[in-house]
N, C-alpha and C positions, 0 to 999 in steps of 0.2 A: 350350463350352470357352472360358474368359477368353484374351483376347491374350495373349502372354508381355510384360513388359516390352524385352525383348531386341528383337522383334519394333516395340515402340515405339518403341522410340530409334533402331535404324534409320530408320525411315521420317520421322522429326524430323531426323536430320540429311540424308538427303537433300533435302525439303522446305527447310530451311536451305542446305544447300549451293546449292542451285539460285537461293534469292534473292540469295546474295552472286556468284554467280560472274556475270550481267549487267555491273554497273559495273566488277567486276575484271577481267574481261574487256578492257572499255570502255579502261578505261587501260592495259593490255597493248598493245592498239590504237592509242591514243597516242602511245604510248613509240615504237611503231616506225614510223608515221609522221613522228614528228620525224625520226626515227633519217635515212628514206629522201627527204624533203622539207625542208630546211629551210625554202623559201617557208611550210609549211603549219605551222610551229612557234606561229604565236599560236593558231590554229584547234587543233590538238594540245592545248597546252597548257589551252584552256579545256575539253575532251572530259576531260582527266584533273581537272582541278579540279573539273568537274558530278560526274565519276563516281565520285572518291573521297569528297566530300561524301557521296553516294547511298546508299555503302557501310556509311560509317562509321553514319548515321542508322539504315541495317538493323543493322549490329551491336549499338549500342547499345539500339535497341529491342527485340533480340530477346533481349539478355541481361537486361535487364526484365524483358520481357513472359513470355519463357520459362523463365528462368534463375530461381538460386535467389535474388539481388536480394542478394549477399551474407549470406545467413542473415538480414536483416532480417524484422520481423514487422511492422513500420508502415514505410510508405512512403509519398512525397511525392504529393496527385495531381497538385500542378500538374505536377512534374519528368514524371510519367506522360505530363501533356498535352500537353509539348512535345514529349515524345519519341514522341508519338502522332502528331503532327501534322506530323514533319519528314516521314512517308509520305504526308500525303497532298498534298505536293507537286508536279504533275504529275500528279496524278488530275483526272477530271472534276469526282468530289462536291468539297464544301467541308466542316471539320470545324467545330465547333462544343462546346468541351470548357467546359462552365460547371463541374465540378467545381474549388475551390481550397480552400482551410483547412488547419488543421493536418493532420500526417500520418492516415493511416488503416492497416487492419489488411490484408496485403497481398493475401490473397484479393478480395476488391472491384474493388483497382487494381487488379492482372492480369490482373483478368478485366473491367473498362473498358476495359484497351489492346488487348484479345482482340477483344473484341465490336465496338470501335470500326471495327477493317481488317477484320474478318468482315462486317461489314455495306455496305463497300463493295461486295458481290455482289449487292445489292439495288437499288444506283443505278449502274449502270452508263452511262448517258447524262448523270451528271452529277445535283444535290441538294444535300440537304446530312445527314450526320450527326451527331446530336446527343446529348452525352455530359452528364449526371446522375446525382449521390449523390441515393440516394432511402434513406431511412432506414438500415441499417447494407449497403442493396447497393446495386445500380445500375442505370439502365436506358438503352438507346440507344436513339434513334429514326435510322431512316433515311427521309427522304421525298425525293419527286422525280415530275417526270413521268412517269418510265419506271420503273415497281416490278417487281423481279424476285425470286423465290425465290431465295438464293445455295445455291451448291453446297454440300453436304451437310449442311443444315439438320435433313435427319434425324436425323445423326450428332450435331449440337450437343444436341437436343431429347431424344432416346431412345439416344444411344448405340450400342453392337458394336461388331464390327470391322471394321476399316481394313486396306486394300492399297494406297490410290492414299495416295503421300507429301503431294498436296495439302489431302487428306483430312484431314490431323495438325493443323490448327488445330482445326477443331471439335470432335474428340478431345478436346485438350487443354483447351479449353472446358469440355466435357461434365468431362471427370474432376477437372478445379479447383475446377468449382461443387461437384462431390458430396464433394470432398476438407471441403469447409465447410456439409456440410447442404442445400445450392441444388441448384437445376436451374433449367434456361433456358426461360422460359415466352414465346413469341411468338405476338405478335396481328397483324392486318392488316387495315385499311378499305380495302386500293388506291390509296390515296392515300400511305401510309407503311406505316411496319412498325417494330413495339416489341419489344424485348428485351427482358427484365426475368430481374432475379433475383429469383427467390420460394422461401421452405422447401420441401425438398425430401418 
């Protein structure tokens, strides 16, 4: 039996909800420390500055990345790669987005900016991830000394269904590639690990 879509977007908005409420939090936190210390008002005031930064960067990239991009059909990759890059921020990997030129068709980009923080599960001690247009798709590399399988790599690859909300990116993965013909073909020497879009 196919997932309902009902069932989808629940578990995308919790999944969403959960990365914005961290930094909103964060500044809630702030706010009432000034509130209760003024001594600690510079120290407050830079917690709400990092965290509303933090925020805004997830919003924007998740209404990109996940969103309908304003009914757009071509989209920028550089604007993708900034706004791919403002997460990885405070991570260990480093990004690496060679994709720029004129627009492209936004299947591709969405699923660069997808694949991009999906593959931070593979470097988790730190690497780098590496973002390439390769003929009308795209392919990531992650490499690092420490390679790990990211969480539900099944899901990107083969698909079903999802319960766990953090589950819902490689979902979303999975059903954008097949929305354009693709699936997500991954290879790995131990050393890195390749994403690629290839005909489905």
């Amino acid at each position: 039996m196919m997932q309902s879509e009902l069932d989808l977007a629940s578990l995308m908005a919790s999944r969403l909800c959960h990365d914005i409420v961290g930094p909103v939090g964060a500044i809630q936190n702030g706010l009432e420390l000034m509130a209760e210390d003024e001594s600690m008002a510079e120290m407050a005031m830079d917690l709400i500055k990092k965290s509303a930064h933090q925020a805004s960067a997830k919003l924007q990239y998740a209404r990109m990345a996940y969103g309908a991009a304003g009914g757009a059909e071509m989209l920028d990759p550089a604007e993708a790669g900034r706004l791919t890059g403002e997460l990885f921020k405070g991570e260990r990997a480093s990004m690496d987005w060679t994709w720029s030129g004129p627009a492209a068709p936004r299947i591709p980009v969405k699923l660069a900016m997808l694949l991009a923080t999906f593959a931070l599960g593979a470097v988790p001690r730190g690497g780098t991830v590496t973002i390439a247009a390769e003929g009308e798709g795209v392919v990531v590399t992650a490499a690092g000394d420490t390679l790990r399988s990211p969480p539900f790599l099944d899901i990107l690859t083969g698909g079903g269904e999802i319960t766990d909300p953090r589950a819902t990116q490689a979902k979303m993965i999975e059903m954008l590639a097949a929305s354009g013909g693709l699936r997500i073909d991954v290879t790995s020497d131990g050393a890195s690990m390749v994403l690629r879009t290839v005909l489905a």
